[in-house]
TIFI-980134 format. One record per residue (C-alpha): residue in one letter; chain; x negated, y negated, z. Coordinates in steps of 0.05 Angstrom, whole numbers, plus 5000, padded with zeros to 4 digits. Each point is the difference from the previous one (the first is absolute). Layout:
{'a'; 'A'; {X; Y; Z}},
...
//
This chain:
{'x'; 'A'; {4030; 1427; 6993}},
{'x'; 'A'; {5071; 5007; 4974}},
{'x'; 'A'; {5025; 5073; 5028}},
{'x'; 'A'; {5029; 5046; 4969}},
{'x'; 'A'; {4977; 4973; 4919}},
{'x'; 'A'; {5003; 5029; 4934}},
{'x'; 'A'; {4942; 5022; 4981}},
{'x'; 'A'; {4993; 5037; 5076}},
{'x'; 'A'; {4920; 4969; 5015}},
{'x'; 'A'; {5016; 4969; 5050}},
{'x'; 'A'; {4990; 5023; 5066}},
{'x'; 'A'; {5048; 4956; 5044}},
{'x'; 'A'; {5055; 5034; 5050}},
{'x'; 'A'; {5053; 4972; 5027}},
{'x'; 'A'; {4975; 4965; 5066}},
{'x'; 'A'; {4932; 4976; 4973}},
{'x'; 'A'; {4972; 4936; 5028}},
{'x'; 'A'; {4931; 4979; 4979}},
{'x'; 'A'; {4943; 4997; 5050}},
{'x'; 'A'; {4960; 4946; 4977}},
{'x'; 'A'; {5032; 4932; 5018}},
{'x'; 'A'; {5037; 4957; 4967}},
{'x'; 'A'; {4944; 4941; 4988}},
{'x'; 'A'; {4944; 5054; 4984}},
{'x'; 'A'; {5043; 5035; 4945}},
{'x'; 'A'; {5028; 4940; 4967}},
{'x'; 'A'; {4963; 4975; 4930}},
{'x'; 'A'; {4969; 4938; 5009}},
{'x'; 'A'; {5040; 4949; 4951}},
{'x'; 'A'; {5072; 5030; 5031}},
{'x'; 'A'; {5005; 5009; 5069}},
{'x'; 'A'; {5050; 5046; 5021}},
{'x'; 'A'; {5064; 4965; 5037}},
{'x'; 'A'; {4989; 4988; 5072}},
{'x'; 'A'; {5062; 5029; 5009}},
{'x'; 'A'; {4973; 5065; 4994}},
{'x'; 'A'; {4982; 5029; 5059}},
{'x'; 'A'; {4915; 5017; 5017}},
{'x'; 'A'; {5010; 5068; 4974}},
{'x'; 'A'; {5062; 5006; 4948}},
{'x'; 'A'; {5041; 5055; 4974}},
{'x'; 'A'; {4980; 5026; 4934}},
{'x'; 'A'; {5069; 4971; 4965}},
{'x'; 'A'; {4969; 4921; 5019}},
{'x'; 'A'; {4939; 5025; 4969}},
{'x'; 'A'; {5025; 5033; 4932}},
{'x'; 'A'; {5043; 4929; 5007}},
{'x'; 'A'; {4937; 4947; 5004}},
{'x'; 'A'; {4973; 5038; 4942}},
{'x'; 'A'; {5067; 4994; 4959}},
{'x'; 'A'; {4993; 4917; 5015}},
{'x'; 'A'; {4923; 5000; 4989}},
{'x'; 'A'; {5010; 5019; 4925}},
{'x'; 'A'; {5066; 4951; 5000}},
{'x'; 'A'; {4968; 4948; 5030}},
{'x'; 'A'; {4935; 4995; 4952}},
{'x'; 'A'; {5047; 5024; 4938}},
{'x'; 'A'; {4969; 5063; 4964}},
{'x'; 'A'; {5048; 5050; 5003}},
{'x'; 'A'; {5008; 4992; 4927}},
{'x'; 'A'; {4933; 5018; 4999}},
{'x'; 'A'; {5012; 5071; 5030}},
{'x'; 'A'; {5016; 5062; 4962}},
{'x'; 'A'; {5034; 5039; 5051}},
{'x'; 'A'; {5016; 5078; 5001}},
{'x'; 'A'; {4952; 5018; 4953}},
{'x'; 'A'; {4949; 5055; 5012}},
{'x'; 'A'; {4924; 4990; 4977}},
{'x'; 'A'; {4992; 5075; 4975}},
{'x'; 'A'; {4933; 4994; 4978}},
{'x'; 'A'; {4946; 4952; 4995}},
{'x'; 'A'; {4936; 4998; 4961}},
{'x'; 'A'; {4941; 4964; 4985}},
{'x'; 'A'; {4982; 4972; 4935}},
{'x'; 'A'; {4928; 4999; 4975}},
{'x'; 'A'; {5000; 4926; 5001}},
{'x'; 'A'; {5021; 5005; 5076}},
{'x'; 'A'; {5076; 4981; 4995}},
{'x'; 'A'; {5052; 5042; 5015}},
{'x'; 'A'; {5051; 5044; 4962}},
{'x'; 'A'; {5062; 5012; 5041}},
{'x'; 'A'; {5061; 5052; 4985}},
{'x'; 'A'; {5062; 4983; 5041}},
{'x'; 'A'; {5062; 5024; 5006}},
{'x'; 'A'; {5068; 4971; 5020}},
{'x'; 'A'; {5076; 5009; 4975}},
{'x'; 'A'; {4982; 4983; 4936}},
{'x'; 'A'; {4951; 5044; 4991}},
{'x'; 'A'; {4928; 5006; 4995}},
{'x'; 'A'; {4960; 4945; 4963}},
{'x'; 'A'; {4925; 4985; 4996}},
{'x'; 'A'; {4972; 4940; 5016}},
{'x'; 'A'; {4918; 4970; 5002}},
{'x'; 'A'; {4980; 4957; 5058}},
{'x'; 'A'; {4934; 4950; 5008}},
{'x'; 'A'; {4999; 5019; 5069}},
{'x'; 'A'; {5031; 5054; 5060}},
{'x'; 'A'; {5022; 4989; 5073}},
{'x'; 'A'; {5006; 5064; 5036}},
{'x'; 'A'; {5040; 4984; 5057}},
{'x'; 'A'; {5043; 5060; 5015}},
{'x'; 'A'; {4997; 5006; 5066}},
{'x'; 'A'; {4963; 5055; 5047}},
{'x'; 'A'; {5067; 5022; 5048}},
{'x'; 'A'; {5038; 5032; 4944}},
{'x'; 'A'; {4978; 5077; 4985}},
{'x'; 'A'; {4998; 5041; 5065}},
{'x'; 'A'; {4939; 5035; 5033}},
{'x'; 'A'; {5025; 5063; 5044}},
{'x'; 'A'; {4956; 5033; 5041}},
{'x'; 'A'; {4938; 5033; 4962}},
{'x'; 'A'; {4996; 5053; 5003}},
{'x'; 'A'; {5078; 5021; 5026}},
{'x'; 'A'; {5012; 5023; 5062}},
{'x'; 'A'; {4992; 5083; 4996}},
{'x'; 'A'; {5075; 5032; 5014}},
{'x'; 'A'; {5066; 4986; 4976}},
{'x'; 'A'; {5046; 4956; 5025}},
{'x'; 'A'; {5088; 5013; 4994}},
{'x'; 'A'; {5013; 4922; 5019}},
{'x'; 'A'; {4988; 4943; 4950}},
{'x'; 'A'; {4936; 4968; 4991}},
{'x'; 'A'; {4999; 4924; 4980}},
{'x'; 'A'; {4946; 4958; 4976}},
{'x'; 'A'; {5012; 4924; 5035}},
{'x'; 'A'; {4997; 4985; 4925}},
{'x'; 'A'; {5063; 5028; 5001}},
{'x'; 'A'; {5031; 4974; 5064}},
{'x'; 'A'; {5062; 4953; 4993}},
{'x'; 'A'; {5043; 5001; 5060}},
{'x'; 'A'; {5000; 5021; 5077}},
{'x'; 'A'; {5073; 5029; 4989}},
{'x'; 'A'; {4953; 5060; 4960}},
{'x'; 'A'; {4969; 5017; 5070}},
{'x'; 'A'; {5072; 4992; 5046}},
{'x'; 'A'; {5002; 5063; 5046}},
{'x'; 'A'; {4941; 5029; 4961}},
{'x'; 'A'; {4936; 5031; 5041}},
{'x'; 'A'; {4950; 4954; 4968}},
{'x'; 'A'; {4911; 5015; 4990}},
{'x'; 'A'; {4975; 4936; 4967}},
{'x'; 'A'; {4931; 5001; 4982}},
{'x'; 'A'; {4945; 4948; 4997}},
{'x'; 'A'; {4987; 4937; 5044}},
{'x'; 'A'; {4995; 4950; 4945}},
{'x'; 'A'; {5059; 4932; 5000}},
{'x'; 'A'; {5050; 5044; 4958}},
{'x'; 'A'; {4990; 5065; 5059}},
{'x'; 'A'; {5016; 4944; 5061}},
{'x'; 'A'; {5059; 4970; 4966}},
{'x'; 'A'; {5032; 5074; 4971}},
{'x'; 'A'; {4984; 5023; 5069}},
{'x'; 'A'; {5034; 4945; 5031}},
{'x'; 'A'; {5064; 4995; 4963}},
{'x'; 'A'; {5001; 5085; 5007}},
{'x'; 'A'; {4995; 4992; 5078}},
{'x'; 'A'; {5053; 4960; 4991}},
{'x'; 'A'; {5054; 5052; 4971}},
{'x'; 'A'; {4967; 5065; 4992}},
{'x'; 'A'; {5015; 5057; 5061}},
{'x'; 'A'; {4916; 4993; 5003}},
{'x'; 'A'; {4952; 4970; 4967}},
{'x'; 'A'; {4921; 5031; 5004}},
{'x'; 'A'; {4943; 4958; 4972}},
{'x'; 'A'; {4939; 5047; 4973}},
{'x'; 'A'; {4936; 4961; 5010}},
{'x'; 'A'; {4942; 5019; 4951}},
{'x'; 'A'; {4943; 4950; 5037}},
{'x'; 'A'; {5014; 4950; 5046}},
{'x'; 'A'; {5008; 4924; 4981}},
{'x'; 'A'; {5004; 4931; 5042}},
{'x'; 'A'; {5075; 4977; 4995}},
{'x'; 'A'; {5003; 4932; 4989}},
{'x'; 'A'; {5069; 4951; 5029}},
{'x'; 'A'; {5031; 4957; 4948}},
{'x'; 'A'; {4994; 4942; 5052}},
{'x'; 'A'; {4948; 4985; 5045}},
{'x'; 'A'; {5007; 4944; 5052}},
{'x'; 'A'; {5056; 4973; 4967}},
{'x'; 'A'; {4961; 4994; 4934}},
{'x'; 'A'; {4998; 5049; 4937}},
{'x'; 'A'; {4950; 5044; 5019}},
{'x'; 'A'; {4974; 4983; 4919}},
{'x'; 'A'; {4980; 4923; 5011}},
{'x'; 'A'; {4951; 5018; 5058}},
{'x'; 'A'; {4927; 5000; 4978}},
{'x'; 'A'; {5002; 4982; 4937}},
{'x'; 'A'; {4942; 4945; 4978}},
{'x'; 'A'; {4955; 5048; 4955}},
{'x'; 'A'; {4947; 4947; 5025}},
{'x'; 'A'; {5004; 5038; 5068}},
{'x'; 'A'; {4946; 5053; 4994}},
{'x'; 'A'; {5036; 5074; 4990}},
{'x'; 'A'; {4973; 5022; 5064}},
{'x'; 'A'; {5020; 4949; 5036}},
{'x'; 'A'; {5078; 5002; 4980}},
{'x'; 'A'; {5006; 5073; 5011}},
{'x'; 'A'; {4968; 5003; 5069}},
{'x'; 'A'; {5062; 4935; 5017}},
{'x'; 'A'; {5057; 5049; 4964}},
{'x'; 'A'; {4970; 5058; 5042}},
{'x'; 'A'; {5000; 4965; 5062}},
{'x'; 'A'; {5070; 4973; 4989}},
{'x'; 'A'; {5034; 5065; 4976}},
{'x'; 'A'; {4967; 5034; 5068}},
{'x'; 'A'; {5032; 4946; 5038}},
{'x'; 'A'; {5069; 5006; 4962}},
{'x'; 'A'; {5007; 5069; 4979}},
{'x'; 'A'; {4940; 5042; 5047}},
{'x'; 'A'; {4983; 5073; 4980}},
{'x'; 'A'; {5039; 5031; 4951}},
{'x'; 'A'; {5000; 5069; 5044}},
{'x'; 'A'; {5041; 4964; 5041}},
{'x'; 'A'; {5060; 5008; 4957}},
{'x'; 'A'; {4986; 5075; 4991}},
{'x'; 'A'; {4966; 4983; 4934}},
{'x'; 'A'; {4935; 5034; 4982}},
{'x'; 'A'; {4930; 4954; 5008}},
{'x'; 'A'; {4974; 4971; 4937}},
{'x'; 'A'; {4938; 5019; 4976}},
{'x'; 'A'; {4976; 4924; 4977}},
{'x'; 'A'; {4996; 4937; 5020}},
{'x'; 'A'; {5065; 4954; 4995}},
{'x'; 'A'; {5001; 4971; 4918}},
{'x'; 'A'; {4947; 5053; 4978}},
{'x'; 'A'; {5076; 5035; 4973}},
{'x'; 'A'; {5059; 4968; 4966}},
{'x'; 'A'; {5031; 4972; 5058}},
{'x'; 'A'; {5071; 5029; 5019}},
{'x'; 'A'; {5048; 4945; 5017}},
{'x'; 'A'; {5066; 5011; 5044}},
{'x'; 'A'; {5036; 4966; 5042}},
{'x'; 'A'; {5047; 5058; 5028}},
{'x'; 'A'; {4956; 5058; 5002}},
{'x'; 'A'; {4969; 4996; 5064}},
{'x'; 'A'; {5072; 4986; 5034}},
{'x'; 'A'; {5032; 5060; 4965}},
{'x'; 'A'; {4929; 5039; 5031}},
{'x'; 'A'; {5018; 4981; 5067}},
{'x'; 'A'; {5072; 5012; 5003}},
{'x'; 'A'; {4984; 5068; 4978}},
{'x'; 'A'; {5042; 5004; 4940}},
{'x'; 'A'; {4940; 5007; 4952}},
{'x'; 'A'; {4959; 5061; 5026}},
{'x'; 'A'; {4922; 4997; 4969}},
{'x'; 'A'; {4968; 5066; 4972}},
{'x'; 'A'; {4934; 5019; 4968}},
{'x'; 'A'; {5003; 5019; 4928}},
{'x'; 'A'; {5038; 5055; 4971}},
{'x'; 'A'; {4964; 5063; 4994}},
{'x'; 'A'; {5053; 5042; 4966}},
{'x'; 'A'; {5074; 4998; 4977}},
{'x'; 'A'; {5043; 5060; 5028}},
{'x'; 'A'; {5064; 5003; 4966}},
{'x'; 'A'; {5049; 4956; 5046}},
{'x'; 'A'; {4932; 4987; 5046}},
{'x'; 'A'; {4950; 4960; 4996}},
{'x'; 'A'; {4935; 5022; 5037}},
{'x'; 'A'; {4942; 4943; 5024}},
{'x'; 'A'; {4927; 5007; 5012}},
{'x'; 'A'; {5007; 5003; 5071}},
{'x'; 'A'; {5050; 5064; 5004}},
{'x'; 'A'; {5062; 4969; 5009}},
{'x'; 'A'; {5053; 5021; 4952}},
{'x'; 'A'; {5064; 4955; 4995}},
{'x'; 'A'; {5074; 5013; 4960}},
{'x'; 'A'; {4998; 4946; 4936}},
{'x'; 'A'; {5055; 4976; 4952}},
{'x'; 'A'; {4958; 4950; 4963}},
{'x'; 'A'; {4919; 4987; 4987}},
{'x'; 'A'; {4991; 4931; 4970}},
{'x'; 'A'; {4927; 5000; 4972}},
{'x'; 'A'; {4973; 4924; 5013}},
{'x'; 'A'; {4932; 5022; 4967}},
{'x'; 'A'; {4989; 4938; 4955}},
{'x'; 'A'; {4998; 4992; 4924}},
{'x'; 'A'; {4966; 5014; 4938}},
{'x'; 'A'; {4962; 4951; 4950}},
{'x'; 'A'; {5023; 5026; 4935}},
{'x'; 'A'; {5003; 4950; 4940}},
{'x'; 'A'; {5046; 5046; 4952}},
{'x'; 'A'; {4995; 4970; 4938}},
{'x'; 'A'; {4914; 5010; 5001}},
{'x'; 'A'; {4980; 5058; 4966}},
{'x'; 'A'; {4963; 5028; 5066}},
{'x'; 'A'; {4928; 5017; 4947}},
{'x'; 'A'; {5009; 4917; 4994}},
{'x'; 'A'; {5014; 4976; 5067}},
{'x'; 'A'; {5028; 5033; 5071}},
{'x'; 'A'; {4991; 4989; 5075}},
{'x'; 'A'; {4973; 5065; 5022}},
{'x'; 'A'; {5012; 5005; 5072}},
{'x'; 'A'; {5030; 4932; 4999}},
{'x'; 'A'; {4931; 4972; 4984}},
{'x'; 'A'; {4995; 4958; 4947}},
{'x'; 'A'; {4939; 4943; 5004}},
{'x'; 'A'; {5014; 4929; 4975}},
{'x'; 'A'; {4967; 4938; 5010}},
{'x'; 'A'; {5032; 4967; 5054}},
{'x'; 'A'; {5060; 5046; 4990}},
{'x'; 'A'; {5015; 4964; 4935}},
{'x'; 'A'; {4960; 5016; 4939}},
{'x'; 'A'; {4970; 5062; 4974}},
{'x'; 'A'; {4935; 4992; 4976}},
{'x'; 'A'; {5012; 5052; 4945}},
{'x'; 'A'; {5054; 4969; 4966}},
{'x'; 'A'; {4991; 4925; 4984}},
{'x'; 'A'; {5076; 4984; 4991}},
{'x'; 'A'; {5025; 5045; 5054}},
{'x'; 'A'; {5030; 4959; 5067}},
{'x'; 'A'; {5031; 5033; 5058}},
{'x'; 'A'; {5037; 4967; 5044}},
{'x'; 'A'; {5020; 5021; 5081}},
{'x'; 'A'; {4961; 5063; 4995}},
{'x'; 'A'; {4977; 4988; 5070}},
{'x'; 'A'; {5020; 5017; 5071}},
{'x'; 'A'; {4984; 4941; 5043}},
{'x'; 'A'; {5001; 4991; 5075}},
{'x'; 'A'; {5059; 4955; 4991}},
{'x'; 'A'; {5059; 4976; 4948}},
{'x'; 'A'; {4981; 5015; 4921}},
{'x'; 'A'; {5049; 4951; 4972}},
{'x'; 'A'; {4951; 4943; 5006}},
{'x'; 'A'; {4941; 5033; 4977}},
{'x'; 'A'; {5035; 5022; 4944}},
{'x'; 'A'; {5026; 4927; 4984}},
{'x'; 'A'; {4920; 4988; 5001}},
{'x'; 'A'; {4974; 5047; 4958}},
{'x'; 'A'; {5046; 4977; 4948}},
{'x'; 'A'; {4975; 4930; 5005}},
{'x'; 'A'; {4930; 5030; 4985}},
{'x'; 'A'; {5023; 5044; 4953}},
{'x'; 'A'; {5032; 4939; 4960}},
{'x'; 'A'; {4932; 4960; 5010}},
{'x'; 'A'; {4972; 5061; 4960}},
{'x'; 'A'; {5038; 5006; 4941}},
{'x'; 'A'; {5002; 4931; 4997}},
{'x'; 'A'; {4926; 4988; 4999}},
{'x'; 'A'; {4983; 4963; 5056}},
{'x'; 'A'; {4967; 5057; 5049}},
{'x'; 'A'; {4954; 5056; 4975}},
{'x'; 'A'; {4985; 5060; 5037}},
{'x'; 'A'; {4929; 5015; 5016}},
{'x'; 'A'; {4951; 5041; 4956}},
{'x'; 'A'; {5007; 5068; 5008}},
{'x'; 'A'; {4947; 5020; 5038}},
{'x'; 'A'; {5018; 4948; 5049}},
{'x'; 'A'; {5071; 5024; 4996}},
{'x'; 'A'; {4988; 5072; 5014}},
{'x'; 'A'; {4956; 4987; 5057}},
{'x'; 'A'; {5049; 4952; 5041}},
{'x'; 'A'; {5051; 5063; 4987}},
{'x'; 'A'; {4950; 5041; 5031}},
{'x'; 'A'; {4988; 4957; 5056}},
{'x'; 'A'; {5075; 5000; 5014}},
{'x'; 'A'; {5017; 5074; 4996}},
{'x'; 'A'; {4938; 5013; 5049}},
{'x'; 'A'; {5026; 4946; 5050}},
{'x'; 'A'; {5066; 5025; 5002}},
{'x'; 'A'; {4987; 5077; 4996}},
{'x'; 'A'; {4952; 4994; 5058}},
{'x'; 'A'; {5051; 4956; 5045}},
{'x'; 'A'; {5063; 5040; 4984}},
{'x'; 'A'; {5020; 5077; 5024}},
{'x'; 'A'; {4992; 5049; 4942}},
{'x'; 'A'; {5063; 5004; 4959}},
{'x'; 'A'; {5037; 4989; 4933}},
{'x'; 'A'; {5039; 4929; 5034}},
{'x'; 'A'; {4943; 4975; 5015}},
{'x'; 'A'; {4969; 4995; 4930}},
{'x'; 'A'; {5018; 4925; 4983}},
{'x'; 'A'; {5005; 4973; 5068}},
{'x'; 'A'; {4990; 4918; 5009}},
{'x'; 'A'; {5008; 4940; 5052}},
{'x'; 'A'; {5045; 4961; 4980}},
{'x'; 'A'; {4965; 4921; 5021}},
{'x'; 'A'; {4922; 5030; 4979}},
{'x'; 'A'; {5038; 5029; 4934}},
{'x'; 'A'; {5022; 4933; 4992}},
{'x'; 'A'; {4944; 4963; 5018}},
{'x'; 'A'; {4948; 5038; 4964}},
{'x'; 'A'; {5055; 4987; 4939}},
{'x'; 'A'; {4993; 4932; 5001}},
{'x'; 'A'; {4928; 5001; 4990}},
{'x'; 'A'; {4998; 5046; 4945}},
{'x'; 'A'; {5043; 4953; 4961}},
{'x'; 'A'; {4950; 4949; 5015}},
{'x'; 'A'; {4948; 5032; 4973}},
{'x'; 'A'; {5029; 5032; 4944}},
{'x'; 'A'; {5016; 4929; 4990}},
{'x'; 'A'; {4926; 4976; 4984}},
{'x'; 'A'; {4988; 5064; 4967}},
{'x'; 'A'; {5037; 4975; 4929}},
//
């Protein structure tokens, strides 16, 4: 969240607001101020975190800008770590590792390329700071993910023309919906599944209707069986005609870009919104990787494999991550210090099983939706684990 940092991970441009509200994203023992509006800019958000660590005092407890170059496993299960800062590199042995490095940091571009060449620049949204980089520019972003509304959005804004290159239809979801964030509707994971998305269909046909509407191609799924794309703006840009939809790109002509349905159009600038990588760098990929962004844990949390081995926000929920990574923490804590234990590993294996087959079969084939959660059953089914693993000890 804080643009433009040092270490260039983050992914954060200059007129990023966050599209899960306010009292859905906040962690649960620090509310955010209610002076911040339902959706704020990323600046209040990098602030809140700044005041979260104040506020409960471990700064001091931080080791900031130093790089984790490579991390092993001991035989005994703990962890050797080499790091690297200013001062050097130094070697240090750990009882215990959080991997929480975050899954919107190394950029996925279309696989494979798009066959031509083109004379214009191409951008990852990775890469993306500023709407001033489009001003005048002829602009073909691609993808209809959150990051492809809003760079689509702000380029309508200042560009000469802005072209947005759908690869499959999606339902786009309004930040607000009857004067509520469209995020704290449905949301009692005692509600059966079925029951909540047939309500959130319903209520998106009554608020939004067909997506073809706004010249946008239909989706191939049912609404929530993909990441959901929030915006507030797009639809309005759509219908003033100063976003023009397209199909995919089938080929790159020099200062052209040519779609799948024939029509070839003059281009300055192709910003790829094609998601992101899950690359842990400092895994020797023989020990550990995320091929194809898949990577099985228990509950998102704990490899069975490796007994001292945590991770932490690996997980792409319908909803805010902040306060389900506040929670896996607390269980995380209750594990070292030895008042939950996981299940046996047959039992553990099969529940993992269970998961990836329930959430392969609901969602649309593709390397985003590999770690896909709720947010409220996440949290729900949470809860209980902890109280079982409770009685387990």
């Amino acid at each position: 969240w804080v643009f433009d940092n040092k270490n260039g991970m983050s992914s954060a441009y200059e007129g990023l607001y966050i599209n899960t509200s306010r009292d859905r994203m906040q962690y649960s023992d620090y509310p955010m101020p209610r002076s911040y509006p339902d959706f704020p800019h990323h600046t209040q958000i990098a602030q809140y975190f700044e005041e979260y660590v104040d506020h409960f005092g471990f700064r001091g407890g931080i080791q900031f800008e130093t790089r984790v170059e490579h991390a092993e496993e001991k035989a005994d299960g703990s962890w050797r770590i080499r790091l690297k800062s200013a001062k050097g590199e130094e070697v240090r042995d750990y009882d215990w590792l959080l991997v929480a490095n975050g899954h919107h940091w190394d950029p996925l571009l279309p696989e494979p390329p798009f066959p031509g060449e083109f004379a214009g620049k191409e951008m990852h949204a990775h890469h993306y700071k500023s709407k001033r980089e489009l001003a005048g520019k002829r602009v073909v972003v691609v993808g209809m993910g959150n990051s492809a509304m809003d760079i689509a959005v702000e380029s309508s804004e200042v560009a000469e023309k802005t072209f947005l290159a759908a690869r499959r239809g999606v339902y786009v979801i309004p930040k607000f919906m009857l004067g509520r964030p469209l995020d704290q509707f449905f949301t009692s994971a005692r509600v059966p599944w079925r029951v909540r998305r047939r309500l959130a269909e319903r209520l998106h046909r009554l608020v939004v209707g067909d997506m073809t509407r706004y010249g946008l191609p239909k989706p191939d799924h049912r609404l929530l069986d993909a990441h959901p794309t929030i915006s507030g703006r797009i639809l309005d840009r759509l219908t003033h005609g100063v976003i023009t939809p397209k199909p995919n790109i089938e080929r790159l002509e020099g200062d052209s870009v040519r779609f799948t349905d024939g029509t070839v159009e003059r281009a300055d600038v192709i910003v790829y919104c094609t998601g992101y990588k899950v690359t842990f760098p400092f895994f020797d990929a023989s020990f550990l990787e995320a091929k194809d962004n898949d990577l099985p844990l228990f509950m998102r949390v704990f490899h069975p494999a490796h007994a001292r081995l945590a991770f932490v926000g690996l997980l792409q929920p319908l909803g805010a991550i902040m306060p389900l990574a506040e929670a896996q923490g607390k269980w995380i804590a209750r594990k070292i210090r030895g008042e939950y234990s996981l299940p046996a590993l047959p039992e553990m294996k099969r529940r993992i099983e269970e998961e990836r087959r329930a959430m392969f079969s609901r969602y649309v084939k593709s390397k985003r939706h590999t770690m896909q959660v709720d947010f409220d059953d996440y949290m729900f089914e949470l809860d209980r684990e902890i109280r079982r693993g409770t009685t387990r000890r």
